[in-house]
C-alpha positions as CSV (number, residue, x, y, z in Angstrom):
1,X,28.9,-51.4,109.7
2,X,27.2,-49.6,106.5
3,X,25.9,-53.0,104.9
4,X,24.2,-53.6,108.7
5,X,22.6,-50.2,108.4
6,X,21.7,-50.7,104.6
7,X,19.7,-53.8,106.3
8,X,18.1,-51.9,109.1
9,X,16.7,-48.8,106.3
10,X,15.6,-51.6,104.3
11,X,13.7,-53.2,107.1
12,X,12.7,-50.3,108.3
13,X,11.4,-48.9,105.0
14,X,9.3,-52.6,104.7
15,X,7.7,-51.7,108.1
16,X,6.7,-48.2,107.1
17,X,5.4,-49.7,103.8
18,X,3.5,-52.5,105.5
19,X,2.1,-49.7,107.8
20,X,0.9,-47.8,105.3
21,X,-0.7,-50.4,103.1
22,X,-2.7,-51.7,106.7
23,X,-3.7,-48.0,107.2
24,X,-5.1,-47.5,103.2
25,X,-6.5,-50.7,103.8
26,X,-8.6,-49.8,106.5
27,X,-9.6,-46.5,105.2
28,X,-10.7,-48.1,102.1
29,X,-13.0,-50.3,104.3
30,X,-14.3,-48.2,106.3
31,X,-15.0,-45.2,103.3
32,X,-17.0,-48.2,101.5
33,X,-19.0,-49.3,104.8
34,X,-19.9,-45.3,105.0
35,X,-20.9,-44.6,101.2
36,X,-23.1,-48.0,100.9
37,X,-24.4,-47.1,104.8
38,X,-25.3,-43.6,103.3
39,X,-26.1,-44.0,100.0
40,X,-28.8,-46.7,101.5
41,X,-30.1,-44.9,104.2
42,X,-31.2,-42.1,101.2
43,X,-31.9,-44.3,99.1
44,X,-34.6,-46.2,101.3
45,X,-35.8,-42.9,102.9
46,X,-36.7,-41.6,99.3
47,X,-38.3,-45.1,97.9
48,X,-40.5,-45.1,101.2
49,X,-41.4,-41.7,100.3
50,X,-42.2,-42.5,97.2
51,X,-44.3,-45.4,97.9
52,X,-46.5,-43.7,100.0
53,X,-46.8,-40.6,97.4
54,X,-47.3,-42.6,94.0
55,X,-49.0,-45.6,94.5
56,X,-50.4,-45.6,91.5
57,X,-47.6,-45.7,89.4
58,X,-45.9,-48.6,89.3
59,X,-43.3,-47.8,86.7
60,X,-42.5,-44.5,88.4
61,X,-41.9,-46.4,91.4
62,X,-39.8,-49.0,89.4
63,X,-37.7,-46.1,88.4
64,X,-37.4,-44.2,91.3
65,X,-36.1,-47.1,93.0
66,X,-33.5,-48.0,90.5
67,X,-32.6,-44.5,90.7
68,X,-32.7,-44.3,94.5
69,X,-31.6,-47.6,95.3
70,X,-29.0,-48.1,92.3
71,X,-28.3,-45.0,91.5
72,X,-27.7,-42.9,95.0
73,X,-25.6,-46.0,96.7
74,X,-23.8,-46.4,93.4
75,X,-22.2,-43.3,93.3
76,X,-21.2,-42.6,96.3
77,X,-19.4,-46.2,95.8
78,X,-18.0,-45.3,92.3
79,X,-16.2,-42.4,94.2
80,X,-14.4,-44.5,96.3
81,X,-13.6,-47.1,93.3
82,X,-12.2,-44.4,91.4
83,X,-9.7,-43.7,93.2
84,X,-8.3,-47.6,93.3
85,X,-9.0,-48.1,89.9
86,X,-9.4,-46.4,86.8
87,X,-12.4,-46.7,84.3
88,X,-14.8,-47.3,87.3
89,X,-17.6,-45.2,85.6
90,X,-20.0,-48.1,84.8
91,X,-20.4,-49.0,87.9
92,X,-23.4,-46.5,89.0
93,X,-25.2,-47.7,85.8
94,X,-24.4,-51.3,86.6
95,X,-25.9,-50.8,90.2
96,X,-29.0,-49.5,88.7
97,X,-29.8,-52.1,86.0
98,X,-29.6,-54.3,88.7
99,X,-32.3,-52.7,90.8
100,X,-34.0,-51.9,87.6
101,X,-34.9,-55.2,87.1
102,X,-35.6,-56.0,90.6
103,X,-37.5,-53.4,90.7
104,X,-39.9,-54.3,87.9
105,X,-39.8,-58.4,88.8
106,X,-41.0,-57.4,92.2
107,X,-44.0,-55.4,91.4
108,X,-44.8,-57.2,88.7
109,X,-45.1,-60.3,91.3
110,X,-47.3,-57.9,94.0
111,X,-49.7,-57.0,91.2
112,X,-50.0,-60.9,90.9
113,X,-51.3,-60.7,94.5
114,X,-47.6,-62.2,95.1
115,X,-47.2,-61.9,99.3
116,X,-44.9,-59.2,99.3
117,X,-42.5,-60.9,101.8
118,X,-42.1,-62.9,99.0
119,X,-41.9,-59.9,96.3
120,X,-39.3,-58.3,98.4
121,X,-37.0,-62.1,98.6
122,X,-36.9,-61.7,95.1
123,X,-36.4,-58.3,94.6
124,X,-32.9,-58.7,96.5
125,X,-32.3,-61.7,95.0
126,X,-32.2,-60.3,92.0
127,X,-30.4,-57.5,92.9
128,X,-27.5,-59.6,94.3
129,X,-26.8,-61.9,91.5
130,X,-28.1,-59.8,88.3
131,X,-26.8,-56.6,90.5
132,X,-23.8,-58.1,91.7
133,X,-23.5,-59.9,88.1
134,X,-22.8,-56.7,86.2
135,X,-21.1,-54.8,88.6
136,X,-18.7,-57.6,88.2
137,X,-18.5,-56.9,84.4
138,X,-17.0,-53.6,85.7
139,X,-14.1,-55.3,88.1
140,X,-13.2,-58.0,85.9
141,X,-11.2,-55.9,83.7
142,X,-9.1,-54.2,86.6
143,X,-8.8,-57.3,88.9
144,X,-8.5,-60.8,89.5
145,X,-10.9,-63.2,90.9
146,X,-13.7,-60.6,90.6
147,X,-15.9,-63.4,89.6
148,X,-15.8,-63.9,93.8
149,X,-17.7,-60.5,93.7
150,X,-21.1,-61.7,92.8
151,X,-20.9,-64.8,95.8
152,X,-20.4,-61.5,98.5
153,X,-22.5,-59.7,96.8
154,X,-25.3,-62.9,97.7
155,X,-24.1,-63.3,100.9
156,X,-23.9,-59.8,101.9
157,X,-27.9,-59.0,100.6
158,X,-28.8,-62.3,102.4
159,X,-27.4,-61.1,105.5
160,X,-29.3,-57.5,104.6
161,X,-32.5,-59.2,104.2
162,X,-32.0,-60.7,107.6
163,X,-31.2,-57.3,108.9
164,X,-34.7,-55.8,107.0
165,X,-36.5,-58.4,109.0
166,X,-35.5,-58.4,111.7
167,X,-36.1,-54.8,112.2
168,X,-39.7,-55.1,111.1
169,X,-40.2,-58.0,113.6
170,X,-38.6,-56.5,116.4
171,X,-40.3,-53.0,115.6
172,X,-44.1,-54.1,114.8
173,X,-45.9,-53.5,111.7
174,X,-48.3,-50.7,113.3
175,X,-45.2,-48.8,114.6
176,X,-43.2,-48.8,111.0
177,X,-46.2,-47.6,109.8
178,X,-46.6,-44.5,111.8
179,X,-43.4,-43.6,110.4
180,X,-41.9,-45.4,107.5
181,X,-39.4,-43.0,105.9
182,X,-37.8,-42.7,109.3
183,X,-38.0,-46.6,109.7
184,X,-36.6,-46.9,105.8
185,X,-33.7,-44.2,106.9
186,X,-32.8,-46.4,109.6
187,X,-33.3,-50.1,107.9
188,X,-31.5,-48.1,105.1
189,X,-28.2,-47.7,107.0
190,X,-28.1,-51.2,108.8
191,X,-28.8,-52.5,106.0
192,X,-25.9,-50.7,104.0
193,X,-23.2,-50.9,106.4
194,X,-24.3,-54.9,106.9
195,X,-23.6,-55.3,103.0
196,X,-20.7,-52.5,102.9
197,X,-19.2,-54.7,105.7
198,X,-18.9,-58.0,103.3
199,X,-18.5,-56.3,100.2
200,X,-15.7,-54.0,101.4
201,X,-13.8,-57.3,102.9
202,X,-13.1,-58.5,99.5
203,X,-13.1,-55.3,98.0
204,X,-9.7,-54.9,99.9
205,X,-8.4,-58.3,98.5
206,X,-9.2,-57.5,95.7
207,X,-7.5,-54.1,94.9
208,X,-4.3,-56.0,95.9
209,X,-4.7,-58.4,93.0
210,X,-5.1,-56.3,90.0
211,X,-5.0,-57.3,86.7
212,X,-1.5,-57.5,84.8
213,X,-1.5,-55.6,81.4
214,X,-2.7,-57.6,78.8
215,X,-0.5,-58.2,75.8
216,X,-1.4,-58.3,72.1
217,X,-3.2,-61.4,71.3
218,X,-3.4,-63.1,74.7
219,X,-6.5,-64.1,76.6
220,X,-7.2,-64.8,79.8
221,X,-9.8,-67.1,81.3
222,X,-8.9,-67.7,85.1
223,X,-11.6,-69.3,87.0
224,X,-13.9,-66.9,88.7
225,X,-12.4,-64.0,87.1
């Protein structure tokens, strides 16, 4: 009798614990879907603004969008990476060196009378691979298989550039331009939760594979690490 209700605690217990892992799973998810959502839909907002306001400047813009775009969506994510792993503290500064560069390819491309359809491709292209590239550098050492990080990283800006046109096509030039910061706020937060959605999926596999302790001497090259 005490051995069968040894085995029903311990199955019990495995049930709680299995319910509670589903539950943090989930709220991780969903607090990742709602700071890159956010952190977007400012981020966008504030570049549109600042596009309209200093046209001139094309490193000021460059900046501002690293800043906005990297800098604004990157915290708010390092927040919630900070409490799943320690040391996450590079990641705002690897989100904006990412759109740094993006940034500065792209308008170097529309001051080459570049289509800016075109200018915009590349912006996110860079910003998913070079983007998603160092932002892995930060994972790697806390995780395995972060190397997968940089393929949702594509996949999710992809579908975000999808999302971006999509938007404009359905909405008409002539109307986004009566009101392009509220347009941006809106493409902004689609556009976030769209690559929030992706990225957060392996995010959550992620977490659950973390990195053993290396010992003294010992290296480790596992394939997309």
């Amino acid at each position: 009798m005490p051995k069968g209700n040894g085995s029903e605690r311990m199955v019990t217990a495995m049930i709680v614990s299995n319910m509670q892992r589903a539950r943090l799973g989930w709220g991780l998810w969903l607090s990742w879907v709602g700071a890159s959502s956010l952190g977007y839909a400012i981020g966008d907002a504030a570049v549109a603004w600042v596009l309209i306001t200093f046209t001139s400047s094309v490193v000021f813009v460059a900046l501002a969008g690293a800043v906005m775009l990297g800098g604004v969506p990157g915290g708010l994510q390092g927040l919630i990476l900070r409490r799943q792993l320690s040391g996450a503290g590079w990641w705002v500064a690897a989100s904006a060196g990412g759109w740094t560069a993006g940034w500065m390819v792209s308008l170097a491309l529309i001051q080459r009378e570049v289509p800016e359809p075109v200018s915009w491709d590349v912006l996110l292209a860079v910003v998913a691979v070079l983007g998603g590239g160092l932002q892995w550098l930060v994972l790697r050492r806390h995780v395995l298989q972060a190397g997968w990080w940089v393929v949702a990283s594509a996949v999710g800006w992809t579908l975000g550039l999808a999302v971006i046109f999509g938007v404009l096509a359905a909405a008409g030039a002539q109307v986004v331009a009566a009101a392009p910061v509220a347009w941006a706020l809106l493409i902004g937060t689609l556009t976030g939760a769209v690559v929030g959605a992706v990225t957060g999926t392996l995010l959550l596999w992620l977490v659950r594979h973390p990195r053993p302790p290396q010992q003294p001497g010992e290296s480790s090259h596992a394939s997309l690490e």
